[in-house]
OpenMM code with the backbone's topology and positions (N, CA, C; nanometers):
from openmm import Vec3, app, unit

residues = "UNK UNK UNK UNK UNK UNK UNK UNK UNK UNK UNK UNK UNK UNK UNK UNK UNK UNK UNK UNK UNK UNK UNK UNK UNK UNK UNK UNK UNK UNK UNK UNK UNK UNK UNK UNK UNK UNK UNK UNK UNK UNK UNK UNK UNK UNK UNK UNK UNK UNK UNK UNK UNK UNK UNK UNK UNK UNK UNK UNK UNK UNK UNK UNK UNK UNK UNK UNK UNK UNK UNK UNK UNK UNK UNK UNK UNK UNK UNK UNK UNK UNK UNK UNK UNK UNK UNK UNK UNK UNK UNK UNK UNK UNK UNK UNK UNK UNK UNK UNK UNK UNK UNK UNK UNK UNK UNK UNK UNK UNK UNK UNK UNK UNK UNK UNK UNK UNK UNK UNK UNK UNK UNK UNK UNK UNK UNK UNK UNK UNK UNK UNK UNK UNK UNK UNK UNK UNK UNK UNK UNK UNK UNK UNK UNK UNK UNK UNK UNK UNK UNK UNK UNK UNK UNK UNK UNK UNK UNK UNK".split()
positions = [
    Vec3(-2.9774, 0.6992, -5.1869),
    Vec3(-3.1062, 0.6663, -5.2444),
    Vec3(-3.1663, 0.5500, -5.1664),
    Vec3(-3.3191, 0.5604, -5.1464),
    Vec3(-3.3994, 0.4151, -5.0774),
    Vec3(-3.4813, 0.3565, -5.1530),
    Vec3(-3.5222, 0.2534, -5.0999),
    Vec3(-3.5993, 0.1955, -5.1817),
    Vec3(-3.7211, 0.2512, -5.1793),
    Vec3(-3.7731, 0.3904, -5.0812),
    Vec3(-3.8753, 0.4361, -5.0403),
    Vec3(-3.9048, 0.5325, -5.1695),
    Vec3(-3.7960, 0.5963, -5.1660),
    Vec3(-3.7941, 0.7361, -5.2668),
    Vec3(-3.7835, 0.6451, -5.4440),
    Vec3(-3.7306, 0.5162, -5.4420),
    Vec3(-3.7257, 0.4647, -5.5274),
    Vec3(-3.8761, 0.4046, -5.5711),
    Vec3(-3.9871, 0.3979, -5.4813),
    Vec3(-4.0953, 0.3805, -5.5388),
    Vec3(-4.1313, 0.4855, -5.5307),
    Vec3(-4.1693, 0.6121, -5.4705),
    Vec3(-4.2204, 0.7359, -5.5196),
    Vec3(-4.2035, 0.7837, -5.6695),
    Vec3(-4.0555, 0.7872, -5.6664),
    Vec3(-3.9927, 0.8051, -5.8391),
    Vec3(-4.1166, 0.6781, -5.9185),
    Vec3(-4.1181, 0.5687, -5.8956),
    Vec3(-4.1653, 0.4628, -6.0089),
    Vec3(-4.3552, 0.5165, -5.9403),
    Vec3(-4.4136, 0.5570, -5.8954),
    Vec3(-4.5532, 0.6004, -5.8492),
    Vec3(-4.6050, 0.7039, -5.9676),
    Vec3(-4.4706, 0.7739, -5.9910),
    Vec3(-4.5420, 0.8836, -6.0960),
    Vec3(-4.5595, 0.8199, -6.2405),
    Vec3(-4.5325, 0.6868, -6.2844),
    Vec3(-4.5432, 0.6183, -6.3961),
    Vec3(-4.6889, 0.5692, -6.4068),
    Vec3(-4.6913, 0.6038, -6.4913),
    Vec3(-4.9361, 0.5218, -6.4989),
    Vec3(-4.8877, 0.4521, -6.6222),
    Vec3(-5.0057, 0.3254, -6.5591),
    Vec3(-5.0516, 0.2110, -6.6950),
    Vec3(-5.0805, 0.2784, -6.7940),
    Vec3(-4.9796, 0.2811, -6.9575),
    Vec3(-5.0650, 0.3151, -7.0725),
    Vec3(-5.1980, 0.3096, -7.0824),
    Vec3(-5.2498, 0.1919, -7.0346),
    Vec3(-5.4088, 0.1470, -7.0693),
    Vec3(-5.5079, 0.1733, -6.9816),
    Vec3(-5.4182, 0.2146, -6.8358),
    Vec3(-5.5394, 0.2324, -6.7105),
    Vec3(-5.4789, 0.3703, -6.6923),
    Vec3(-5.4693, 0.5131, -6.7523),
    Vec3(-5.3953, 0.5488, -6.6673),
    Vec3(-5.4459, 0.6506, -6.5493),
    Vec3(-5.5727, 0.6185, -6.5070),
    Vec3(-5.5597, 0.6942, -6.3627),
    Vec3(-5.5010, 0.5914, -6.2537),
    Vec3(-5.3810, 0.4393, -6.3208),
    Vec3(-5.3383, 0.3388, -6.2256),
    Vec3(-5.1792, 0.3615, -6.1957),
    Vec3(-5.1125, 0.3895, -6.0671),
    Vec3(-4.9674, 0.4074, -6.1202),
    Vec3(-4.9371, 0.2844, -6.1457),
    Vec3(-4.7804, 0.2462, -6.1746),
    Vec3(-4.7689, 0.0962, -6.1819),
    Vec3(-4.7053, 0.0779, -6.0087),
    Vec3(-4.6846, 0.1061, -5.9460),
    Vec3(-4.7039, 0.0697, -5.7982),
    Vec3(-4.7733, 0.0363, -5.7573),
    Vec3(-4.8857, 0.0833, -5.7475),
    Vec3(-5.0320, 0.0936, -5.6957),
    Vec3(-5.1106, -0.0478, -5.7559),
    Vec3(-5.0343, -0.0973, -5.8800),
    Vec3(-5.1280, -0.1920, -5.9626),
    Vec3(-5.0203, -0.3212, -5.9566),
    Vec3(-4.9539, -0.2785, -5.8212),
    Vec3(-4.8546, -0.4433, -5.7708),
    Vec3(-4.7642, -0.4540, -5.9051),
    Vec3(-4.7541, -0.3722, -6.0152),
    Vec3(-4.6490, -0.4604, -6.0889),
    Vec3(-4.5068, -0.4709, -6.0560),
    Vec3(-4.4722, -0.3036, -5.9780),
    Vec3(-4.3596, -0.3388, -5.9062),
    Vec3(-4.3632, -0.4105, -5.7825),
    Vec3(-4.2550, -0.5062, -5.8058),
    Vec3(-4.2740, -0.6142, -5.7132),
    Vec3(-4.1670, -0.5528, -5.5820),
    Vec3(-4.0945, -0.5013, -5.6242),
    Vec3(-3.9538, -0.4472, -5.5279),
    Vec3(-3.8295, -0.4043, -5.5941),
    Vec3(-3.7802, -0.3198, -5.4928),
    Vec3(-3.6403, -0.2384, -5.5286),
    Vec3(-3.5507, -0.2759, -5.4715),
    Vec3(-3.4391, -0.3441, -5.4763),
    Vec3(-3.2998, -0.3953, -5.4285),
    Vec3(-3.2182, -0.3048, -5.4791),
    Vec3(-3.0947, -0.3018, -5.3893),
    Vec3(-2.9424, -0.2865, -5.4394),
    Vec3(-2.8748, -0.3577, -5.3929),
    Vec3(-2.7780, -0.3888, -5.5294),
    Vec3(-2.6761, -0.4845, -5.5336),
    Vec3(-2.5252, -0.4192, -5.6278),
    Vec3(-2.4854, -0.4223, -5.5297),
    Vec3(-2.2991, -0.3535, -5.5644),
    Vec3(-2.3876, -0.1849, -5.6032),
    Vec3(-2.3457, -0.1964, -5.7211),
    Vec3(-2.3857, -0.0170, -5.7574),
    Vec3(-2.5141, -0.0349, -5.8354),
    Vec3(-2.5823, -0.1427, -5.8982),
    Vec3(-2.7069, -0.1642, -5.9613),
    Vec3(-2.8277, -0.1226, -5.8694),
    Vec3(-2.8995, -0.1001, -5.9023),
    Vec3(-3.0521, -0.0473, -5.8489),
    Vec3(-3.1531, -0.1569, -5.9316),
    Vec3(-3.1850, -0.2238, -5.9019),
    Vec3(-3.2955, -0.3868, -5.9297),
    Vec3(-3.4721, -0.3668, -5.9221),
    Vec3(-3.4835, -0.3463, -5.9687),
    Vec3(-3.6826, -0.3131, -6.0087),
    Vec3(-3.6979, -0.4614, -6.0269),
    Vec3(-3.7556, -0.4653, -5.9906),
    Vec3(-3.8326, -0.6264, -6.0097),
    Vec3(-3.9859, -0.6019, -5.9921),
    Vec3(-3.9929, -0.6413, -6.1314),
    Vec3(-4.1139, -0.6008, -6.1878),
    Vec3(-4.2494, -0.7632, -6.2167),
    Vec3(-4.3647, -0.7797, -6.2448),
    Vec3(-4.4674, -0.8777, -6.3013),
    Vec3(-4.5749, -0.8128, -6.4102),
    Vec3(-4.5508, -0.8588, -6.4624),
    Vec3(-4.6495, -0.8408, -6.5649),
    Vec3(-4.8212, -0.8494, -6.5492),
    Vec3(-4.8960, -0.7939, -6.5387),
    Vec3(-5.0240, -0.8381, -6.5483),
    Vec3(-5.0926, -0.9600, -6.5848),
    Vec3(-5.0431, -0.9537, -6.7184),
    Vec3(-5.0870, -1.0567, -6.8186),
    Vec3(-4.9115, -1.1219, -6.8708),
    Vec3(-4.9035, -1.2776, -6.9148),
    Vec3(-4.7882, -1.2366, -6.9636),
    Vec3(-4.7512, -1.1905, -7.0819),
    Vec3(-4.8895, -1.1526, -7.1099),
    Vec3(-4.8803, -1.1271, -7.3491),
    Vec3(-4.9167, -0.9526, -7.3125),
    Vec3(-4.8891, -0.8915, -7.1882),
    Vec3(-4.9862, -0.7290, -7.2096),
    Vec3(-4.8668, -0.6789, -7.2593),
    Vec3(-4.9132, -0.6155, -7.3928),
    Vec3(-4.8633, -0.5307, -7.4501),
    Vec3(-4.8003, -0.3958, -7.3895),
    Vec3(-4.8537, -0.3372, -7.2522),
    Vec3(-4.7867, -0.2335, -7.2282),
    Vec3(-4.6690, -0.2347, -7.1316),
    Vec3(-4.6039, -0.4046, -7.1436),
    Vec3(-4.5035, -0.4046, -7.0490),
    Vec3(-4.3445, -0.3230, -7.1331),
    Vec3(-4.3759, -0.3056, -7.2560),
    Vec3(-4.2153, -0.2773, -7.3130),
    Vec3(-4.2349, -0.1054, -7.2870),
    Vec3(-4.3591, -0.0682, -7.2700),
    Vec3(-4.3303, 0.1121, -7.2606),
    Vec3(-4.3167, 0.0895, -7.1094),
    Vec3(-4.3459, 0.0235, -7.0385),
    Vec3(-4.3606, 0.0629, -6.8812),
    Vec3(-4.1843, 0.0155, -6.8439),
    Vec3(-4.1273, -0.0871, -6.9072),
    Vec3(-4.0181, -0.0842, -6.8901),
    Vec3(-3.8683, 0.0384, -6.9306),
    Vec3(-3.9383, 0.0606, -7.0401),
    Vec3(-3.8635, 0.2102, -7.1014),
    Vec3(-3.9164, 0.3124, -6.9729),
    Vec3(-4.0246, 0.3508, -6.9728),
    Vec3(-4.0542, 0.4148, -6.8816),
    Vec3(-3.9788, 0.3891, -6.7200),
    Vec3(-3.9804, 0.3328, -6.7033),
    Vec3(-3.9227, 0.2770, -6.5573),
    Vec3(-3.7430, 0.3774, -6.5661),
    Vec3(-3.7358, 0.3013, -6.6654),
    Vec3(-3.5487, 0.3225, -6.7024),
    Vec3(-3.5427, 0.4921, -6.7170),
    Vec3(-3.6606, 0.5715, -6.7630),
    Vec3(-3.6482, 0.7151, -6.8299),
    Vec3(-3.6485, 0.7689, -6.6925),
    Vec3(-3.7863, 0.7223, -6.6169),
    Vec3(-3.7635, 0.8017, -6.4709),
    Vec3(-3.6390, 0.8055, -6.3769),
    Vec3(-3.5758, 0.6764, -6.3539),
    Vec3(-3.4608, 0.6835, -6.2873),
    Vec3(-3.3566, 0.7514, -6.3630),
    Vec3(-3.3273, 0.7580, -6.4806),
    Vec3(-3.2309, 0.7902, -6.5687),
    Vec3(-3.2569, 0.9488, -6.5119),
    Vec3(-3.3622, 1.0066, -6.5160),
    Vec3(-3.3485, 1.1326, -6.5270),
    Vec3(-3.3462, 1.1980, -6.3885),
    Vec3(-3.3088, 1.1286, -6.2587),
    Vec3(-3.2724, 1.1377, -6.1789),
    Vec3(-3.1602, 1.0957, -6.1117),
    Vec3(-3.1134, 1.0478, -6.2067),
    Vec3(-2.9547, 1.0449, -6.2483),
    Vec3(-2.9222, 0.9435, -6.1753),
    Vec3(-2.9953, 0.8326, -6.1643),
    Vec3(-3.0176, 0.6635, -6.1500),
    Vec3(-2.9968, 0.6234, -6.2565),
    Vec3(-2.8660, 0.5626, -6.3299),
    Vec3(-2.8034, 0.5433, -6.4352),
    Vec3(-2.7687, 0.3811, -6.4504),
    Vec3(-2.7436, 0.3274, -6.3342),
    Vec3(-2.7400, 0.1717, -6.3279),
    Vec3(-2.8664, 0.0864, -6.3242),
    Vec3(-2.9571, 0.0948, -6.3936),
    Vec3(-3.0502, -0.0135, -6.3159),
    Vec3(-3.0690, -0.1648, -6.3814),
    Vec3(-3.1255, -0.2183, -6.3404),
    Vec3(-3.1569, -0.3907, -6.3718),
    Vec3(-3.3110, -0.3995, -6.3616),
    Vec3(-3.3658, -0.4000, -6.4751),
    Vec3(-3.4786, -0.4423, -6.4296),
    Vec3(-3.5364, -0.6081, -6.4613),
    Vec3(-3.5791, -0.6555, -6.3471),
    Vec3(-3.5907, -0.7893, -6.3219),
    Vec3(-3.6896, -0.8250, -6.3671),
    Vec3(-3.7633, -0.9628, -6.4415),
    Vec3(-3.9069, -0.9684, -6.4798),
    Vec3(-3.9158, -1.1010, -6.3760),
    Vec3(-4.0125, -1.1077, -6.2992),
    Vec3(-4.0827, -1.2768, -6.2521),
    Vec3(-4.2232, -1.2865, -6.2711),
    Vec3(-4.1908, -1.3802, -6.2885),
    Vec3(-4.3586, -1.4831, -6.3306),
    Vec3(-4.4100, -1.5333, -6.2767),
    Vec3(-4.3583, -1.5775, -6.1446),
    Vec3(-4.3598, -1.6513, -6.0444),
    Vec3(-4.3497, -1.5756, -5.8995),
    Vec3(-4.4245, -1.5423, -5.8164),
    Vec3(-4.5867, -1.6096, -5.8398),
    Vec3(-4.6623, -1.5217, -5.9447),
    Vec3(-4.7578, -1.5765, -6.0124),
    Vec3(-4.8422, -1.4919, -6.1085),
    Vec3(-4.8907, -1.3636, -6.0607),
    Vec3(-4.9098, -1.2300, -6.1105),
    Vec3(-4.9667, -1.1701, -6.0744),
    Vec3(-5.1224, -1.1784, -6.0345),
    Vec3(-5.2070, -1.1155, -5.9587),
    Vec3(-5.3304, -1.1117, -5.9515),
    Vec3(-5.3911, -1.0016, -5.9057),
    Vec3(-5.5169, -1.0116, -5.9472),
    Vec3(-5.5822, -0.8953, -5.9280),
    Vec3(-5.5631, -0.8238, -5.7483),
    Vec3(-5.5692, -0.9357, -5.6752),
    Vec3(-5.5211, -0.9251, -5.5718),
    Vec3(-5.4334, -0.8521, -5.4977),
    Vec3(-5.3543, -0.7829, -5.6004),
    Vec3(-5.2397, -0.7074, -5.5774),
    Vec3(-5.2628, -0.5455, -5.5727),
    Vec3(-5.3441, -0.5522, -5.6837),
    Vec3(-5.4328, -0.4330, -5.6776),
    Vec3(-5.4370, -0.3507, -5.5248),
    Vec3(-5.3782, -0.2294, -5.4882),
    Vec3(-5.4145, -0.1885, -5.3793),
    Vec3(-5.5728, -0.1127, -5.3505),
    Vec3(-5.6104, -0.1114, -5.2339),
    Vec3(-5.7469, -0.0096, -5.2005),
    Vec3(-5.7184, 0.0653, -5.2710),
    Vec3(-5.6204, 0.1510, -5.2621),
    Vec3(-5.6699, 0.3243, -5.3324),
    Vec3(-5.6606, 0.2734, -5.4499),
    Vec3(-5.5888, 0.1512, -5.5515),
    Vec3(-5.5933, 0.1394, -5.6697),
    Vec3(-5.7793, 0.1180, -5.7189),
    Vec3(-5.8194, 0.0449, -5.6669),
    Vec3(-5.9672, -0.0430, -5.6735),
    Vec3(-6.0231, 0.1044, -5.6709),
    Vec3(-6.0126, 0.1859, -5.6094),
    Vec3(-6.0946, 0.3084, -5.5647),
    Vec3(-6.0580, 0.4034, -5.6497),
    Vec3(-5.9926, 0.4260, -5.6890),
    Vec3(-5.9307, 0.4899, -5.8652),
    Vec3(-5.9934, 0.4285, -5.9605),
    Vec3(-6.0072, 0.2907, -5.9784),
    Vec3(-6.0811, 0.2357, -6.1158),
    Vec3(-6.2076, 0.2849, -6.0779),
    Vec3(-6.2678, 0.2651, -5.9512),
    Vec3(-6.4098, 0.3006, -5.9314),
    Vec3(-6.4918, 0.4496, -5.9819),
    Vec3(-6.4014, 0.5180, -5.9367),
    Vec3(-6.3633, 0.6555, -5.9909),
    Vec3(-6.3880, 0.6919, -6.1153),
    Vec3(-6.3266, 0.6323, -6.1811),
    Vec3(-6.2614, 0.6518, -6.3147),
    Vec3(-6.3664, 0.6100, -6.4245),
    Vec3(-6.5038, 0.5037, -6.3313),
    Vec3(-6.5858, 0.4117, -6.4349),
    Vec3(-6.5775, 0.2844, -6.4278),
    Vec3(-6.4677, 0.2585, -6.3958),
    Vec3(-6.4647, 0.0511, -6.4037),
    Vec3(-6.4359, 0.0215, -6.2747),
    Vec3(-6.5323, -0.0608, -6.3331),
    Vec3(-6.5887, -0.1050, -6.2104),
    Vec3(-6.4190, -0.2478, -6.1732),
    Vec3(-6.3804, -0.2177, -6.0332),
    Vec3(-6.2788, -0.2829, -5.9562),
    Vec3(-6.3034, -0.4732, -5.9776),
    Vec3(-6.2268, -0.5127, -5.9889),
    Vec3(-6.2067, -0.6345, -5.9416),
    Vec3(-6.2296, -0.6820, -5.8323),
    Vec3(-6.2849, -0.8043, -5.8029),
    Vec3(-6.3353, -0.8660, -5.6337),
    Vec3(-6.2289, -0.8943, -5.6050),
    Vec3(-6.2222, -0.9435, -5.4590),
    Vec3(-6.0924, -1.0476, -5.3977),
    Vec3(-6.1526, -1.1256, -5.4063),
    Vec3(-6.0036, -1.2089, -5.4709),
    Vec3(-5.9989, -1.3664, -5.4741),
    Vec3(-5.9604, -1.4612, -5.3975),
    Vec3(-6.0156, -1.5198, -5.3182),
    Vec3(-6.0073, -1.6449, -5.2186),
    Vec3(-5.8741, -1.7491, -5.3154),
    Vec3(-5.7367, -1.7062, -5.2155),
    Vec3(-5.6545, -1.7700, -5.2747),
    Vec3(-5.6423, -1.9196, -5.2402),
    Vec3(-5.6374, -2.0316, -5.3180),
    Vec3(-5.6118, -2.1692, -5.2781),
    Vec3(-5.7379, -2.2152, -5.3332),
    Vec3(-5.8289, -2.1980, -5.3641),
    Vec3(-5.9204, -2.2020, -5.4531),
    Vec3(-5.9187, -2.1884, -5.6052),
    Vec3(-6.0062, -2.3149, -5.6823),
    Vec3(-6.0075, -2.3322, -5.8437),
    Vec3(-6.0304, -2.1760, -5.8423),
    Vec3(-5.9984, -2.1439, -5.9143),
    Vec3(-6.0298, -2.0063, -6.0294),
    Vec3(-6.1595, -2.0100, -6.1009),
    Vec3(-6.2326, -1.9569, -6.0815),
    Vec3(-6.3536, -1.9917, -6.2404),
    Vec3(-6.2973, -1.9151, -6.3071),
    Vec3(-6.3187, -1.9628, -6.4134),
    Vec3(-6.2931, -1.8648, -6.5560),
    Vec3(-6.3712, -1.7573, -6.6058),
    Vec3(-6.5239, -1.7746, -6.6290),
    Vec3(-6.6524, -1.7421, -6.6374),
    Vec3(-6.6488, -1.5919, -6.5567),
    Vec3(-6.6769, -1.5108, -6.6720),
    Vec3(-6.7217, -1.3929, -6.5951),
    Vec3(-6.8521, -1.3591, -6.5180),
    Vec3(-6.8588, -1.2981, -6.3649),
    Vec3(-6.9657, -1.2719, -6.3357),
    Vec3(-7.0807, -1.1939, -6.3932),
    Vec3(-7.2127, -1.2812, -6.4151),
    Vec3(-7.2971, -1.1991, -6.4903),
    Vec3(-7.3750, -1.0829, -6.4410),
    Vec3(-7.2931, -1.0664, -6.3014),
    Vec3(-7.3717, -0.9054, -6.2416),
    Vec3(-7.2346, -0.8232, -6.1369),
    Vec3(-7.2169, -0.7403, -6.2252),
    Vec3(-7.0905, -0.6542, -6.1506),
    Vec3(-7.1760, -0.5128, -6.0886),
    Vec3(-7.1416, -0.4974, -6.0111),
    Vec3(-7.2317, -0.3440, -5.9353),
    Vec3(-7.1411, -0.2308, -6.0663),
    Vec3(-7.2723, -0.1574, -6.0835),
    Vec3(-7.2285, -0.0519, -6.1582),
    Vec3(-7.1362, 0.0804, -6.0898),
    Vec3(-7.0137, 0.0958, -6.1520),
    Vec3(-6.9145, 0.2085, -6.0702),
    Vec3(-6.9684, 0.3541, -6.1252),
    Vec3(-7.0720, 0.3318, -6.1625),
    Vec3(-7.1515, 0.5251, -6.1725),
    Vec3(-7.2874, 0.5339, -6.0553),
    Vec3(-7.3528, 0.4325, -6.1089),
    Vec3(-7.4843, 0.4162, -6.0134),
    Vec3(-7.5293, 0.3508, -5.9108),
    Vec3(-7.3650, 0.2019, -5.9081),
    Vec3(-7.4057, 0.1447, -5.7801),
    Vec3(-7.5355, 0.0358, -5.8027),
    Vec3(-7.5829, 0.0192, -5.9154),
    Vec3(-7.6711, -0.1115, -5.9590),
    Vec3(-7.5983, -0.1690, -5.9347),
    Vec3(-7.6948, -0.3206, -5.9222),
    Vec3(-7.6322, -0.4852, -5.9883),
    Vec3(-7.7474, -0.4758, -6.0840),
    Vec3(-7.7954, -0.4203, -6.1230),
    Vec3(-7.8992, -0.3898, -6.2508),
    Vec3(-7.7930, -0.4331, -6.3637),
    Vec3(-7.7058, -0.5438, -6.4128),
    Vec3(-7.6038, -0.5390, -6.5177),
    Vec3(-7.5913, -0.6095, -6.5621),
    Vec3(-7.5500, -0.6151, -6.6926),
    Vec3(-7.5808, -0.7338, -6.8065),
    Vec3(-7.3911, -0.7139, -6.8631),
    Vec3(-7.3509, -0.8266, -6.8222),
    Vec3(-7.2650, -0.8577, -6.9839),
    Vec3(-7.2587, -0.8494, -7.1273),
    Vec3(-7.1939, -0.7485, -7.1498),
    Vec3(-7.1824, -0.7671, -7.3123),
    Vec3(-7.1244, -0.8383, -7.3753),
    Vec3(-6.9837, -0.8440, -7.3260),
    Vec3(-6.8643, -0.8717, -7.4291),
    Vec3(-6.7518, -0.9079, -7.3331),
    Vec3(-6.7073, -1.0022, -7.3393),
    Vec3(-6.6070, -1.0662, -7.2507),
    Vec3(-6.4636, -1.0198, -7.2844),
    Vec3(-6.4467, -0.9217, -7.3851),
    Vec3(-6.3045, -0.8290, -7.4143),
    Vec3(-6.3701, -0.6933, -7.4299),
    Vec3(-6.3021, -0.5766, -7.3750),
    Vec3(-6.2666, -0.4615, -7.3708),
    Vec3(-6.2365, -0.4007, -7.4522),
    Vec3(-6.1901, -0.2686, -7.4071),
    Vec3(-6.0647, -0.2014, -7.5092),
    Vec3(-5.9427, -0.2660, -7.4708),
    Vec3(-5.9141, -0.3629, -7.3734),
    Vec3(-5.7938, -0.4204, -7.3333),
    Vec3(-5.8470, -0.5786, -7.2895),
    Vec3(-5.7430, -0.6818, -7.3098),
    Vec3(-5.7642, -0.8472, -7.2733),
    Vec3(-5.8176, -0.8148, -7.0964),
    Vec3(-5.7971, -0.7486, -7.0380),
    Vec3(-5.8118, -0.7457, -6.8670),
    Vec3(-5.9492, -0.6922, -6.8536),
    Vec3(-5.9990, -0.6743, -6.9467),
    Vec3(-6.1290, -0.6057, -6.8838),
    Vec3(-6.2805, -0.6561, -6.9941),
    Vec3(-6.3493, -0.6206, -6.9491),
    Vec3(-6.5192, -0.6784, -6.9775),
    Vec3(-6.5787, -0.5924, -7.0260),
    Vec3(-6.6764, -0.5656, -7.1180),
    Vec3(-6.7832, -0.4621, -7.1119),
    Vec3(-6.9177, -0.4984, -7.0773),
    Vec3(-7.0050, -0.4067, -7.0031),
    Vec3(-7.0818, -0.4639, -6.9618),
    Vec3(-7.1656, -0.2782, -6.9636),
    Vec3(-7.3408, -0.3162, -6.9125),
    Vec3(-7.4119, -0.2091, -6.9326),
    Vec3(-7.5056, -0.2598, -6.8019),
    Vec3(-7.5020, -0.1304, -6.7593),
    Vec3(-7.5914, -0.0479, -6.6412),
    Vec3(-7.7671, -0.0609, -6.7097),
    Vec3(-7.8521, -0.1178, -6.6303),
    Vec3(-7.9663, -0.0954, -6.7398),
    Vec3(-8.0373, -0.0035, -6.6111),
    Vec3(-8.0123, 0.0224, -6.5052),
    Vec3(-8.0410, 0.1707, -6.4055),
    Vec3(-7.9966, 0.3081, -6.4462),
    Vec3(-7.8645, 0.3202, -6.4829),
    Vec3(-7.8001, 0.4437, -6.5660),
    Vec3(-7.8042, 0.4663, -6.6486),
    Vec3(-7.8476, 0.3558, -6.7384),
    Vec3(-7.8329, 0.2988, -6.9042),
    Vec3(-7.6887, 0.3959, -6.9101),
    Vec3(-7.5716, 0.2712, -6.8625),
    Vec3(-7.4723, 0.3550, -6.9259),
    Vec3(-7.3452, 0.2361, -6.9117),
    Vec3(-7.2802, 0.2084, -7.0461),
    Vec3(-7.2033, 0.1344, -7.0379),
    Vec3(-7.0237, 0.1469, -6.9586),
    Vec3(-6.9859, 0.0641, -6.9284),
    Vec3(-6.8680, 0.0206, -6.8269),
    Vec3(-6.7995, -0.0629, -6.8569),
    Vec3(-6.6945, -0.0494, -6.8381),
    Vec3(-6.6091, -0.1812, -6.8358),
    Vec3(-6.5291, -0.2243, -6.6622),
    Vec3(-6.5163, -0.3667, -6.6780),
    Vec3(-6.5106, -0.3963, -6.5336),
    Vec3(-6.3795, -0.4617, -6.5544),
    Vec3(-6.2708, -0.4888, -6.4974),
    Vec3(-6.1507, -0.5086, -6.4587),
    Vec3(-6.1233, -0.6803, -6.3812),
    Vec3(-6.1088, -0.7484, -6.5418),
    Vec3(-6.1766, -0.8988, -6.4913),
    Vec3(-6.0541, -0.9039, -6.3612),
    Vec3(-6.0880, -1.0401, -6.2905),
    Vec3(-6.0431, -1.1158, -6.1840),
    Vec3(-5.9301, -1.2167, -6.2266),
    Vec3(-5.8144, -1.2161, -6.1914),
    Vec3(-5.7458, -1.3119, -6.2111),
    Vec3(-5.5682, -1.3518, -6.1212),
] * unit.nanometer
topology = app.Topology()
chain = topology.addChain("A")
for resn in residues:
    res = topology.addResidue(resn, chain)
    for name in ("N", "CA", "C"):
        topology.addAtom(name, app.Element.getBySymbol(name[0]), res)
């Protein structure tokens, strides 16, 4: 077994909450080690309060299990924080896809603002025609916000 085929196996797993996102694709797996006969996922959390880390961890364990990857360890770090940053192209280009509008890159070494941007380009029509609604989602990671070119509401995939 590699660590290659060992992320393919973890690729077919999608975010409960995003799921046209695998969790590869959305940086949470951080890497695959072996050590003696263990197989090591080392995993980050999005957020550290997101609720869909205990199915993605069951999940993790069901896929290898059923490929008869029976030892594993899965590792949690916090350190360094996750960020949107991690996000790959084809991930950003899947949310775009999908309606939500992608996360910017973040200029690392730089304060953070907190403050959401009050004009995200719309991921149907391609405006900055866009107004903020609501600074929570159907999920803590994301924004709602409305297209006033499409008249059609979105949610955008805050920065962090």
């Amino acid at each position: 077994m590699t660590q290659e085929q060992i992320l393919e196996y973890l690729s077919a797993i999608h975010d409960p909450e995003i799921p046209v996102l695998n969790i590869v694709e959305m940086g949470i797996v951080r890497s695959v080690s072996f050590k003696e006969h263990q197989t090591v996922v080392t995993i980050t959390p999005t957020y550290s309060g997101c609720p869909a880390m205990r199915v993605i961890e069951e999940e993790i364990i069901a896929t290898l299990k059923e490929r008869e990857i029976e030892n594993v360890t899965l590792k949690t770090e916090y350190f360094p924080a996750w960020t949107t940053d991690m996000l790959t192209a084809t991930a950003k280009e899947k949310l775009q896809n999908y309606g939500i509008a992608p996360p910017r890159h973040i200029v690392q070494n730089e304060l953070v603002q907190i403050t959401l941007p009050q004009k995200i380009t719309c991921p149907y029509c391609l405006s900055e025609k866009t107004k903020l609604k609501s600074a929570f989602s159907s999920t803590s990671c994301k924004a709602l916000y409305f297209c006033e070119n499409c008249i059609q509401p979105f949610e955008h995939f805050k920065e962090i």
